[in-house]
N, C-alpha and C positions, 0 to 999 in steps of 0.2 A: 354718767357712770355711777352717781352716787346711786341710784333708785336701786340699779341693777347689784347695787353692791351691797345694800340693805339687804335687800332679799334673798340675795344668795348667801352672804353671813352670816343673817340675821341677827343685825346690829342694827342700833338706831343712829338717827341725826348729829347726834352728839359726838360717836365715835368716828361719822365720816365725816365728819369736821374737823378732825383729828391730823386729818392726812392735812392740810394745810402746812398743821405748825411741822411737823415730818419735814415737807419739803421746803421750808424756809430752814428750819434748825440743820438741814443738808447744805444747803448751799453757803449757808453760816458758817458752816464749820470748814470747807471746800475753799473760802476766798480767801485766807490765811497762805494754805499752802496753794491754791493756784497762785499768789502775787509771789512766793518763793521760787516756783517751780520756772514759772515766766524769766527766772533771771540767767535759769541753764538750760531751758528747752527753749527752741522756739515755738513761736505766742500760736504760727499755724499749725504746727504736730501736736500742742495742747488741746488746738478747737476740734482739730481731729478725731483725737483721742476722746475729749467729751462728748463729742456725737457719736462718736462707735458707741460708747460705754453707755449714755444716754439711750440708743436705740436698744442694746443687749437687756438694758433693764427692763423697756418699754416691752421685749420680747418674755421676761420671765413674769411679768406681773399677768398674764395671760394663763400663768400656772400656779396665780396662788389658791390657795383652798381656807384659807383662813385671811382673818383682815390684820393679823400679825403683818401676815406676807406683803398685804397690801400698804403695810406703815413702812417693811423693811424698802420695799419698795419706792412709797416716797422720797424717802431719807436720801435713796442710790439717784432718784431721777434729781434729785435737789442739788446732792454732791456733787454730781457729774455735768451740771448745767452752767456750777461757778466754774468750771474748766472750759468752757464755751463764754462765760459770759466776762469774767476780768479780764482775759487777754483779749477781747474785742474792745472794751472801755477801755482798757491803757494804751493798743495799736489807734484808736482815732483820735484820744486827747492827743497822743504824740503827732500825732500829721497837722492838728488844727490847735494848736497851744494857748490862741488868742480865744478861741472861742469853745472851750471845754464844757461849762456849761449846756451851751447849745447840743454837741454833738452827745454829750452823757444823754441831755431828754430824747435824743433822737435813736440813741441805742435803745434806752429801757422803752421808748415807744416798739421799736419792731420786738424788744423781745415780748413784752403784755401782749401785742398788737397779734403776733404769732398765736399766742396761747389763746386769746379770746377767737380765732380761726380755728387753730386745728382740734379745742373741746368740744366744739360740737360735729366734727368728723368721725373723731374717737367714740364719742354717744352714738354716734349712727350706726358705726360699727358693729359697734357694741349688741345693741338694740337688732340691730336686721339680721347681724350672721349669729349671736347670739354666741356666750361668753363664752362656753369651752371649746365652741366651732372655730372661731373665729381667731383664738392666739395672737392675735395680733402679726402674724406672719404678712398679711400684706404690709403693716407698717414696718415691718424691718426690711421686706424691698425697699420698700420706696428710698426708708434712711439709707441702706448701700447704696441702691443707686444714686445720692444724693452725695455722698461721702466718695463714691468713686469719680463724680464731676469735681467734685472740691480737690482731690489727687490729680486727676489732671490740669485743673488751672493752677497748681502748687507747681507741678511739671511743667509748663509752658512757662509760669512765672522765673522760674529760676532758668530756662533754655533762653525767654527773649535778655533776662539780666545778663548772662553770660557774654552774649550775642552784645549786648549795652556796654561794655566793659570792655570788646576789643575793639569796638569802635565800630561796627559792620551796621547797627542799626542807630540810627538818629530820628531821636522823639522829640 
């Protein structure tokens, strides 16, 4: 995306290197109050929430016209990501307490691991349907529908607990 973002701002190298620290200085500022927030929400209406918010942004950077938009933008995908990403670090330390370490590399592996797959989806995108065609509107299918499976195992999870609680099912 960077090539295509050169040249449709025309900005150089320097300034889309820029978007990095954006989306770090986002998520930076985001894990403060996501570890707050985690203590009156729960951890899954948080991941929730960060995926809706994460996909709306992913749908507006589709309409910047400047590489302002494309910083504000960073900053929003970065913010929204520590809302997806502390309350997943603190729900597996808590299940495996002995071996936190391990399961930390095993988080930050799928979330890199994720990111190094779907940039170069988003480039192709990018590239094939080309930047104002393209909105990124199939990506925000996809996140609903992705978000609306995660609603219903949230659904089933709290129906079999229920179900676990009068005694009716035995695991």
């Amino acid at each position: 995306m960077a090539a295509e973002w050169q040249q449709l701002f025309n900005v150089n190298k320097a300034q889309i290197g820029q978007l990095m620290f954006f989306i770090l200085a986002g998520t930076g500022f985001s894990m403060y109050l996501s570890g707050k927030l985690q203590e009156k929400i729960a951890p899954h209406w948080m991941i929730l929430a960060g995926n809706f918010l994460c996909a709306l942004s992913i749908g507006l950077v589709g309409y910047a016209t400047s590489i302002t938009h494309v910083y504000i933008w960073a900053f929003a995908e970065g913010f929204f990501c520590g809302f997806v990403y502390i309350p997943c670090l603190t729900i597996y330390q808590k299940l495996f307490p002995q071996k936190k370490g391990l399961i930390t590399g095993i988080i930050n592996l799928t979330f890199g691991g994720s990111s190094a797959i779907m940039s170069p989806v988003f480039s192709f995108l990018l590239v094939s349907k080309g930047y104002n065609q393209c909105r990124f509107l199939k990506l925000l299918k996809i996140n609903f529908l992705l978000n609306i499976k995660y609603l219903c195992y949230i659904w089933f999870m709290n129906f079999f607990d229920k179900l676990n609680k009068k005694g009716e099912i035995k695991c």
